[in-house]
BALUM-684339 format. One record per atom (N, C-alpha, C): residue in three letters; x, y, z. Coordinates in nm, 3 decimals, decimal comma, padded with zeros to 5 digits. Atoms other than C-alpha are relative to their C-alpha. Layout:
! residues N
ATOM | aa | X | Y | Z
ATOM | ALA | X | Y | Z
...
***
This chain:
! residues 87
ATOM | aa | X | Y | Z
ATOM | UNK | -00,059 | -00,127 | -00,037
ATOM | UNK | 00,588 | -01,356 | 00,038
ATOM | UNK | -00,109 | 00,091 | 00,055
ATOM | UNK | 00,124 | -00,154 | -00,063
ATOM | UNK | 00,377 | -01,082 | 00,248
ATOM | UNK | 00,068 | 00,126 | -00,020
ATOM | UNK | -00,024 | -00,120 | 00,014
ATOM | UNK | 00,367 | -00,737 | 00,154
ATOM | UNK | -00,110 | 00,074 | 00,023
ATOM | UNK | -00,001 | -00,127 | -00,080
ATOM | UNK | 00,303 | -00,432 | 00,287
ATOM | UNK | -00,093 | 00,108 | -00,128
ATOM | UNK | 00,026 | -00,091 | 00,099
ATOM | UNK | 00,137 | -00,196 | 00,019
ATOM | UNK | -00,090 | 00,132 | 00,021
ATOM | UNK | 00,088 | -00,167 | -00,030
ATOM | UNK | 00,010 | 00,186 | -00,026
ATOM | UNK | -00,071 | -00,025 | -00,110
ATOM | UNK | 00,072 | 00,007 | 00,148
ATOM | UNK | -00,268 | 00,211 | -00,275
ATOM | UNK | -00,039 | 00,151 | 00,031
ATOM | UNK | 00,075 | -00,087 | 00,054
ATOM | UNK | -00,364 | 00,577 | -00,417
ATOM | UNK | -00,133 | 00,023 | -00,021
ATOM | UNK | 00,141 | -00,040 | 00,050
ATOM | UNK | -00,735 | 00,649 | -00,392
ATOM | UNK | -00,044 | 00,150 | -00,113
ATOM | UNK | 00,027 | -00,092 | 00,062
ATOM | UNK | -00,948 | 00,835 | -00,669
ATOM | UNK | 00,006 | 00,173 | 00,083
ATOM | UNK | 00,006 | -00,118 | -00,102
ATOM | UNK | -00,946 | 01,099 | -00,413
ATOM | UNK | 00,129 | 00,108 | 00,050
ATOM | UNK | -00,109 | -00,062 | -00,039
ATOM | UNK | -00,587 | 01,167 | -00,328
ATOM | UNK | 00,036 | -00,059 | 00,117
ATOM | UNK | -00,039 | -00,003 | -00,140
ATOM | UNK | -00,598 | 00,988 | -00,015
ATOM | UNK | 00,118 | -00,124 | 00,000
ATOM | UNK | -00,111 | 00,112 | 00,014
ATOM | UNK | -00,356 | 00,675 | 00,047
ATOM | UNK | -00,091 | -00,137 | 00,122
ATOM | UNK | 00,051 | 00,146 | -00,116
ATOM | UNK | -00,453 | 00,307 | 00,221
ATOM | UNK | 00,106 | -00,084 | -00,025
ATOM | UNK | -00,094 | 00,095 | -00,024
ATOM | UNK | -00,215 | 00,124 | 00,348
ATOM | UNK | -00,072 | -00,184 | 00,080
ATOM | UNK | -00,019 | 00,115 | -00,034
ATOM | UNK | -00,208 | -00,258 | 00,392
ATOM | UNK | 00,075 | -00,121 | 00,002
ATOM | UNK | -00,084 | 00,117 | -00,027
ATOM | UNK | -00,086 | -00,596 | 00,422
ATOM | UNK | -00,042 | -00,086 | -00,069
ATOM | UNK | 00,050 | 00,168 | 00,048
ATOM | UNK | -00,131 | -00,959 | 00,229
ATOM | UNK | 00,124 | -00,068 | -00,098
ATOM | UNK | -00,055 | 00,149 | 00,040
ATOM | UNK | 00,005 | -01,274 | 00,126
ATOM | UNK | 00,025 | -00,012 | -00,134
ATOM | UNK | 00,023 | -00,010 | 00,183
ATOM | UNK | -00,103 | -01,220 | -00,251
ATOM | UNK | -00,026 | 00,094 | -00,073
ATOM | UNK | -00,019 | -00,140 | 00,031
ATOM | UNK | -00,040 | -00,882 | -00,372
ATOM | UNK | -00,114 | 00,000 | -00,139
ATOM | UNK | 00,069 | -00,030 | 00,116
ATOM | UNK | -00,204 | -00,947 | -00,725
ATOM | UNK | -00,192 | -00,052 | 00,060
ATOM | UNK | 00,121 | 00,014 | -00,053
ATOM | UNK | -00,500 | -01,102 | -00,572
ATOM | UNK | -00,144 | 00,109 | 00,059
ATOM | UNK | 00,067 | -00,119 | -00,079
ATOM | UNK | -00,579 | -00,831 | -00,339
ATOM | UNK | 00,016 | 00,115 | -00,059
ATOM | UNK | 00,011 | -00,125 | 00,083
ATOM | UNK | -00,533 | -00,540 | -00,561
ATOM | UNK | -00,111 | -00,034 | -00,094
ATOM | UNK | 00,101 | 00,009 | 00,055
ATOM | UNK | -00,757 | -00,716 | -00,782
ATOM | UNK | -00,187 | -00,015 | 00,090
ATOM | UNK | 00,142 | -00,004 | -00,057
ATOM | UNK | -01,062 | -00,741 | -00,527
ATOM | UNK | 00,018 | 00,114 | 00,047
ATOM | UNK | 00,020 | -00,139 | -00,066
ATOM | UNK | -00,983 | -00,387 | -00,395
ATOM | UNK | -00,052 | 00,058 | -00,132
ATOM | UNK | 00,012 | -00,032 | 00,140
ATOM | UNK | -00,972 | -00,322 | -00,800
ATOM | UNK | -00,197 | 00,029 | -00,001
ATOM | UNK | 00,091 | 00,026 | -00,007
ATOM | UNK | -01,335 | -00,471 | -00,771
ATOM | UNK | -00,108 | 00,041 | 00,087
ATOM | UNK | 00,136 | -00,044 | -00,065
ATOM | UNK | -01,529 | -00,274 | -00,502
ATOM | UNK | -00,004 | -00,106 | 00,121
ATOM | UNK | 00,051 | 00,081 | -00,074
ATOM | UNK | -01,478 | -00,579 | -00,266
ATOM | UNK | 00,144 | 00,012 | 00,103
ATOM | UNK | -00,133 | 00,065 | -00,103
ATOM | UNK | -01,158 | -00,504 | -00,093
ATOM | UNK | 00,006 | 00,078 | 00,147
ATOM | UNK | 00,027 | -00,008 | -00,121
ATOM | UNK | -01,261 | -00,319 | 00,193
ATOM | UNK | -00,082 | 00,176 | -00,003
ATOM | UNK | 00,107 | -00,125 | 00,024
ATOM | UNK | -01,515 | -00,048 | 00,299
ATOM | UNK | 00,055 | 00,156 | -00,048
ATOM | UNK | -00,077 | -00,127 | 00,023
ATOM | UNK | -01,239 | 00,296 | 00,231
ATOM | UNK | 00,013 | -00,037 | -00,122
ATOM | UNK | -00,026 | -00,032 | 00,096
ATOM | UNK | -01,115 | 00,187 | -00,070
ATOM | UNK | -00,119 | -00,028 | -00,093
ATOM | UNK | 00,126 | -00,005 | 00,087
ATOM | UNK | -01,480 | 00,091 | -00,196
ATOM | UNK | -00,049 | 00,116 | -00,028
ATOM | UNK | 00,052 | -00,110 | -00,013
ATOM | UNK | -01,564 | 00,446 | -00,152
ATOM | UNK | 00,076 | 00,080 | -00,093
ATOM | UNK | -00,083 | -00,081 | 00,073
ATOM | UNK | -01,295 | 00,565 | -00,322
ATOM | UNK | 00,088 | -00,077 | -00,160
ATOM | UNK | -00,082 | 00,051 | 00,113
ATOM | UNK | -01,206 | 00,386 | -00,652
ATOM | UNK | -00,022 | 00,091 | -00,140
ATOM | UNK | -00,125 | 00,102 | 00,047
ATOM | UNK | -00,997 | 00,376 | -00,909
ATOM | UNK | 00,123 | 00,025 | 00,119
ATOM | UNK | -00,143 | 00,027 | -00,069
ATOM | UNK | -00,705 | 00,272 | -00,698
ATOM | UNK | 00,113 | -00,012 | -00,119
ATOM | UNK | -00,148 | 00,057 | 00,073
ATOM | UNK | -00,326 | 00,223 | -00,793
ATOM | UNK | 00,094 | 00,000 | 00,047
ATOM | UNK | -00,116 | 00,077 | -00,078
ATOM | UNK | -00,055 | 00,077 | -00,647
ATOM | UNK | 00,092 | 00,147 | 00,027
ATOM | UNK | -00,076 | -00,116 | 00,029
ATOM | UNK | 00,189 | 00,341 | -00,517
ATOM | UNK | 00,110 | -00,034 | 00,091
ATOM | UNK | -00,114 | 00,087 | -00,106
ATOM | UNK | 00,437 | 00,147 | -00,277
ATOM | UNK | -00,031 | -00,164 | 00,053
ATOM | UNK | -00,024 | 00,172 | -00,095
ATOM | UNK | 00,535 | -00,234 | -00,154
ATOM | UNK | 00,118 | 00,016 | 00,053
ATOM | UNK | -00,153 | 00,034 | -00,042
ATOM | UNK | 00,785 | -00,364 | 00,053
ATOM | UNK | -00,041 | -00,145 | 00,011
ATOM | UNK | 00,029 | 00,120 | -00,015
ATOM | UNK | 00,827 | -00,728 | 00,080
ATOM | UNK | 00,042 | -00,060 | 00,169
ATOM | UNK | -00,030 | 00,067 | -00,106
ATOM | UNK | 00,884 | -00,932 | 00,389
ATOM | UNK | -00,032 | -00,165 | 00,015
ATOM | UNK | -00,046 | 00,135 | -00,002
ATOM | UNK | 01,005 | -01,308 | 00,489
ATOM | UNK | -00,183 | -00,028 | 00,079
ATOM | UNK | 00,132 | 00,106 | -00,076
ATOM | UNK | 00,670 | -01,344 | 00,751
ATOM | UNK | -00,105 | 00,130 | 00,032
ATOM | UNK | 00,135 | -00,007 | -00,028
ATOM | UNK | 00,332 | -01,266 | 00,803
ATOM | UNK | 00,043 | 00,147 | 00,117
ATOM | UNK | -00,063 | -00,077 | -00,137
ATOM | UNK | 00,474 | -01,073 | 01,177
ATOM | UNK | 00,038 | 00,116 | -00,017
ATOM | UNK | -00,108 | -00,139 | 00,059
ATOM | UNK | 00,751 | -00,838 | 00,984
ATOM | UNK | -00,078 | 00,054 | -00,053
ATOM | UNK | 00,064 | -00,050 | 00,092
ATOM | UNK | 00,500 | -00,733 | 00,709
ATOM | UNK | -00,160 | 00,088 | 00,100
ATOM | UNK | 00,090 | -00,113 | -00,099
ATOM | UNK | 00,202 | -00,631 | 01,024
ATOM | UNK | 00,064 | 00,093 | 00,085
ATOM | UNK | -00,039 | -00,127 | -00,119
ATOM | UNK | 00,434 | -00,464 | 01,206
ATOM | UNK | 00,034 | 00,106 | -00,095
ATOM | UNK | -00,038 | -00,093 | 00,063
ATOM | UNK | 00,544 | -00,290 | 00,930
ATOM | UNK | -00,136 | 00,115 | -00,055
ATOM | UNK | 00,142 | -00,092 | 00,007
ATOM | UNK | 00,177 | -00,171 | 00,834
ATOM | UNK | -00,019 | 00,099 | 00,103
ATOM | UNK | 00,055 | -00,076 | -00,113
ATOM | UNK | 00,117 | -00,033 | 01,164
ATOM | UNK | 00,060 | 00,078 | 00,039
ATOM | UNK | -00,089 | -00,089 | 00,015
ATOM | UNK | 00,423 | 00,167 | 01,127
ATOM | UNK | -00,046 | 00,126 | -00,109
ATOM | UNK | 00,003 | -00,056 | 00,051
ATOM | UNK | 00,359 | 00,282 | 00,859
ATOM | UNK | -00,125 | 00,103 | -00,045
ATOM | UNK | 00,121 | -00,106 | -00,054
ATOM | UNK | -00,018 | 00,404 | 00,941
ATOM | UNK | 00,005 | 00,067 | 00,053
ATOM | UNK | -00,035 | -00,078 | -00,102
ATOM | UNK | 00,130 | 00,610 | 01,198
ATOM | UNK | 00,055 | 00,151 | -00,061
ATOM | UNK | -00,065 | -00,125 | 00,055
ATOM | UNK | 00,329 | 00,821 | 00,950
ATOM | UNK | -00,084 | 00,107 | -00,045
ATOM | UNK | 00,120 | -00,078 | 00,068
ATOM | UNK | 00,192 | 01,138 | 00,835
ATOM | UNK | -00,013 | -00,009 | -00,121
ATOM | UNK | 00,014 | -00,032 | 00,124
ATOM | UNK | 00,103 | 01,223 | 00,497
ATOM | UNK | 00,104 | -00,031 | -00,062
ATOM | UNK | -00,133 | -00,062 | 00,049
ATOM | UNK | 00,387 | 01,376 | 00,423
ATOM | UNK | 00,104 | -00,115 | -00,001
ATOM | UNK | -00,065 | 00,112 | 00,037
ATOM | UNK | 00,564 | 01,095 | 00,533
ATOM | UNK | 00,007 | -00,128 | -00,044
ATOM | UNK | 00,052 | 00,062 | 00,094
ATOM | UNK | 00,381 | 00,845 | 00,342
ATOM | UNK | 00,081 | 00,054 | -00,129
ATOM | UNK | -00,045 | -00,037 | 00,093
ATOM | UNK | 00,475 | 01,048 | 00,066
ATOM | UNK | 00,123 | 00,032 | -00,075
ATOM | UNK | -00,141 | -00,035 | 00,009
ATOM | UNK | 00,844 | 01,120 | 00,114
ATOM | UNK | 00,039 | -00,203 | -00,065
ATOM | UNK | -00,056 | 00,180 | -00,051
ATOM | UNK | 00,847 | 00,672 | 00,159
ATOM | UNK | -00,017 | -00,020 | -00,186
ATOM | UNK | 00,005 | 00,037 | 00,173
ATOM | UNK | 00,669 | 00,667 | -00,172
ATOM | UNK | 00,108 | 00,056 | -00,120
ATOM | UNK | -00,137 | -00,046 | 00,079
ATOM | UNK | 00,937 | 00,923 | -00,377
ATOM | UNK | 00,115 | -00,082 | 00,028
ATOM | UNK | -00,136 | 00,086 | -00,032
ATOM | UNK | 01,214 | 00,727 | -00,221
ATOM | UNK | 00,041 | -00,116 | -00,058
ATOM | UNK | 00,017 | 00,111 | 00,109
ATOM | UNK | 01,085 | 00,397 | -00,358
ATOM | UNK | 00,056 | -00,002 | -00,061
ATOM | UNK | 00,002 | -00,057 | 00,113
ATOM | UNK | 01,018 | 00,562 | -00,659
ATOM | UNK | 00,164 | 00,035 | -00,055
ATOM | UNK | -00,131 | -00,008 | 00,037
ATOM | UNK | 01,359 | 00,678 | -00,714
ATOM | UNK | 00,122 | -00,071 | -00,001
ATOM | UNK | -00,100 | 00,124 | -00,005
ATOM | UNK | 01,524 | 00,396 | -00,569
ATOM | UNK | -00,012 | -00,108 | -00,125
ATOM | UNK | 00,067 | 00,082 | 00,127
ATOM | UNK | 01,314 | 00,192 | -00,859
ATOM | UNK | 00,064 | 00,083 | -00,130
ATOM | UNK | -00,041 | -00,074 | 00,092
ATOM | UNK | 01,443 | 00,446 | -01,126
ATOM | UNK | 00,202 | 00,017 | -00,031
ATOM | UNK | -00,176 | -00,016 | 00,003
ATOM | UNK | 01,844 | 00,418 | -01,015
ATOM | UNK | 00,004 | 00,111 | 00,057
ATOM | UNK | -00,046 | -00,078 | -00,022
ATOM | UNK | 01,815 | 00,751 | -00,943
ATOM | UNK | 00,065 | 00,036 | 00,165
***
């Protein structure tokens, strides 16, 4: 399965990416090794996924979703969030 994910930096800021093995790669971003932004900025924590069937759907969807502003990063994440809650 590829997914799409926002991670929360110690900072406030947000990084969005993509991979194959969600627990994997949270654990080397976890570690200082997952890429030069979020090395700068740890503790991370997960704050959105979406899943997708291929590799294709899941980059296009990144590059979408780098585009958004803040704000709308942030609206995507409450939405989740609430969708995850029932509410």
């Amino acid at each position: 399965m590829n997914v799409v994910y926002m991670l929360r930096c110690s900072d406030g800021s947000l990084y969005t990416g993509w991979t194959n093995d969600l627990d994997k790669r949270l654990k080397t971003h976890a570690a200082g090794k997952g890429g030069k932004y979020t090395r700068a900025r740890l503790p991370i924590a997960l704050a959105y996924t979406e899943r997708f069937e291929t590799e294709h759907e899941a980059r296009s969807r990144e590059w979408h979703i780098k585009r958004l502003t803040r704000a709308q990063k942030l609206a995507l994440i409450k939405e989740a969030e609430h969708a995850k809650n029932g509410a």
